[in-house]
C-alpha atoms as a printed R data frame, in Angstrom:
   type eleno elety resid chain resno      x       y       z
1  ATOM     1    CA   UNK     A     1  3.115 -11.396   4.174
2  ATOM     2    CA   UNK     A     2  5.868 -13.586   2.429
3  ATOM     3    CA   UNK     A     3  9.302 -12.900   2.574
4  ATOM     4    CA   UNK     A     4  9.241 -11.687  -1.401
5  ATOM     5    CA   UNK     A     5  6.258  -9.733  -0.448
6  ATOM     6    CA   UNK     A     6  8.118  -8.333   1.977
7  ATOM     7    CA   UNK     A     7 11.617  -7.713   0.085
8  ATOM     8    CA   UNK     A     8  9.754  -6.521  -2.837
9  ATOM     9    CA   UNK     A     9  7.287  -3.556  -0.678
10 ATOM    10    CA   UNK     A    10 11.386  -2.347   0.999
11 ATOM    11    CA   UNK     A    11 12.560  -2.199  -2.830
12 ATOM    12    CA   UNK     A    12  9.347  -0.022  -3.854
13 ATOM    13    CA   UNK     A    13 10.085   2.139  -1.175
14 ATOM    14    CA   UNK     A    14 13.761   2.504  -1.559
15 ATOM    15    CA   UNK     A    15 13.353   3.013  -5.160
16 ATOM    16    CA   UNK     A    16 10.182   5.249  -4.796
17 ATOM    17    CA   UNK     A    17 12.287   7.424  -2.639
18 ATOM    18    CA   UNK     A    18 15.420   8.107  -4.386
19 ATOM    19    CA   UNK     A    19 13.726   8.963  -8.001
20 ATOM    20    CA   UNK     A    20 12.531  12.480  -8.501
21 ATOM    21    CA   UNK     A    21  9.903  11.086 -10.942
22 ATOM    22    CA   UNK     A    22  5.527  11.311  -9.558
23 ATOM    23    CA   UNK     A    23  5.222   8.081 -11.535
24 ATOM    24    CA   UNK     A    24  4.000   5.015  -9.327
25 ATOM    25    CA   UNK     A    25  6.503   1.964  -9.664
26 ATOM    26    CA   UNK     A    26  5.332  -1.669  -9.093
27 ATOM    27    CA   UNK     A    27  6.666  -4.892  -8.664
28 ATOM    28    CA   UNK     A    28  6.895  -5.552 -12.278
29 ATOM    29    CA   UNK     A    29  7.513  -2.190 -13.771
30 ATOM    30    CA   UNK     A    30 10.481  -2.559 -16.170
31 ATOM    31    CA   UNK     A    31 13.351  -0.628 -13.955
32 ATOM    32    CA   UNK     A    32 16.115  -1.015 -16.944
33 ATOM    33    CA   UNK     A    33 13.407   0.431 -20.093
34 ATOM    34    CA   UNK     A    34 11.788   2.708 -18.381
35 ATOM    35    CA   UNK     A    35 15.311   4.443 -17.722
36 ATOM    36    CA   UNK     A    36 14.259   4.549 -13.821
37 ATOM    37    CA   UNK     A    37 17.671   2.437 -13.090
38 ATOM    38    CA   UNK     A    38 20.361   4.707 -13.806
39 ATOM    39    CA   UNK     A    39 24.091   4.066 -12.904
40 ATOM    40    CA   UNK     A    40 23.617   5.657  -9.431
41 ATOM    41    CA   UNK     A    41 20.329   3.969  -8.399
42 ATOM    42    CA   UNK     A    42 22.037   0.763  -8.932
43 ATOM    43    CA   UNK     A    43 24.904   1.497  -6.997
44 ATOM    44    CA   UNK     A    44 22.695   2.928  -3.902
45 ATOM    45    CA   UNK     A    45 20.445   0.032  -4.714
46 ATOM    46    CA   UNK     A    46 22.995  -2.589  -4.152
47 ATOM    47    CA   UNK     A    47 23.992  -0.766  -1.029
48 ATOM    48    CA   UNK     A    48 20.607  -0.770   0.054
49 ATOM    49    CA   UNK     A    49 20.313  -4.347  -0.390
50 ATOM    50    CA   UNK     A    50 23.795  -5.294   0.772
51 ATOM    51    CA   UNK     A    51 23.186  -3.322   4.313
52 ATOM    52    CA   UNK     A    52 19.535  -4.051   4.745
53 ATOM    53    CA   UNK     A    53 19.729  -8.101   4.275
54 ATOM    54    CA   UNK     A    54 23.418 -10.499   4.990
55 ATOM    55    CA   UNK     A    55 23.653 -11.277   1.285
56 ATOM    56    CA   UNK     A    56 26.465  -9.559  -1.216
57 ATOM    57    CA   UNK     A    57 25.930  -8.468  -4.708
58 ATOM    58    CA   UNK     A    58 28.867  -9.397  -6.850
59 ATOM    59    CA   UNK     A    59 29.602  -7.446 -10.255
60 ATOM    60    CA   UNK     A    60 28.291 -10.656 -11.980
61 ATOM    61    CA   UNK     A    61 24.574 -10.405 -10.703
62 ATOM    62    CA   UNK     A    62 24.377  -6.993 -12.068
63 ATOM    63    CA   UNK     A    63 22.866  -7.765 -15.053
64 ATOM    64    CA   UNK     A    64 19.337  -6.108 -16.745
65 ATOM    65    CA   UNK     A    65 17.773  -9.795 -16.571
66 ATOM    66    CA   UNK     A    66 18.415  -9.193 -12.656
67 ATOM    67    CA   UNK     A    67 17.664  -5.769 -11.995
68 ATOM    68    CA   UNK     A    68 14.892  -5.820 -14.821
69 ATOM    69    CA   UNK     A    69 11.995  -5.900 -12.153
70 ATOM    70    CA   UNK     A    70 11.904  -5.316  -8.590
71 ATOM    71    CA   UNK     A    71  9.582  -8.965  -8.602
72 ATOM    72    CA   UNK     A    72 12.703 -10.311 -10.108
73 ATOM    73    CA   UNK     A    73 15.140  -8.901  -7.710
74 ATOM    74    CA   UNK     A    74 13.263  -9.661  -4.488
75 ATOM    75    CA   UNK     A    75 13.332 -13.229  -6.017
76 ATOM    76    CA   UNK     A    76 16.722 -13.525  -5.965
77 ATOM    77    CA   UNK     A    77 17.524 -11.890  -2.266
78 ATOM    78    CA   UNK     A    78 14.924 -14.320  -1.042
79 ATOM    79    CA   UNK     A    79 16.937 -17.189  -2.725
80 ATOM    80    CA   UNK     A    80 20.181 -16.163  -1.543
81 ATOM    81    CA   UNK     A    81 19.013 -15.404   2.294
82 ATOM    82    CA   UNK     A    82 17.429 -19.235   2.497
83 ATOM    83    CA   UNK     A    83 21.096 -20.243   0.945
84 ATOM    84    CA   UNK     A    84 22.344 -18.214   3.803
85 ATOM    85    CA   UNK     A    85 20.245 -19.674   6.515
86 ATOM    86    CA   UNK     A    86 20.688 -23.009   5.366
87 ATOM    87    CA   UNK     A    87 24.187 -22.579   5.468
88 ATOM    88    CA   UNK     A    88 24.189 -20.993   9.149
């Protein structure tokens, strides 16, 4: 499994886990219309991310373009951990 693959299955199950909702969530299920991503969810969600893989989450990546889709979001961790290992 890819390293997306991978980021974007811990996401699901992060996310899966913290809403009350039965509803089943998928890589591209719209997080910020669907009203799944509340203020909270983003904030343990960054957390999540933040302890979970060495990359940081600054105030100006919080945006619904990047936290539209978990697809989208795994993207970008992906991105930043090769600009991390590169950089190692």
């Amino acid at each position: 499994m890819g390293r997306v693959l991978q980021i974007q299955q811990d996401l699901l199950h992060f996310i899966s886990s913290q809403i009350a909702r039965s509803e089943v969530i998928g890589a591209e299920t719209d997080l910020v219309t669907s009203g799944i991503l509340d203020s909270m969810l983003i904030v343990d969600l960054i957390a999540h991310i933040e302890s979970t893989y060495p990359v940081r989450i600054d105030s100006t990546d919080i945006t619904p373009a990047a936290f539209q889709n978990v697809a989208r979001l795994a993207t970008m961790i992906s991105e930043r951990l090769s600009h991390h290992t590169q950089a190692a």
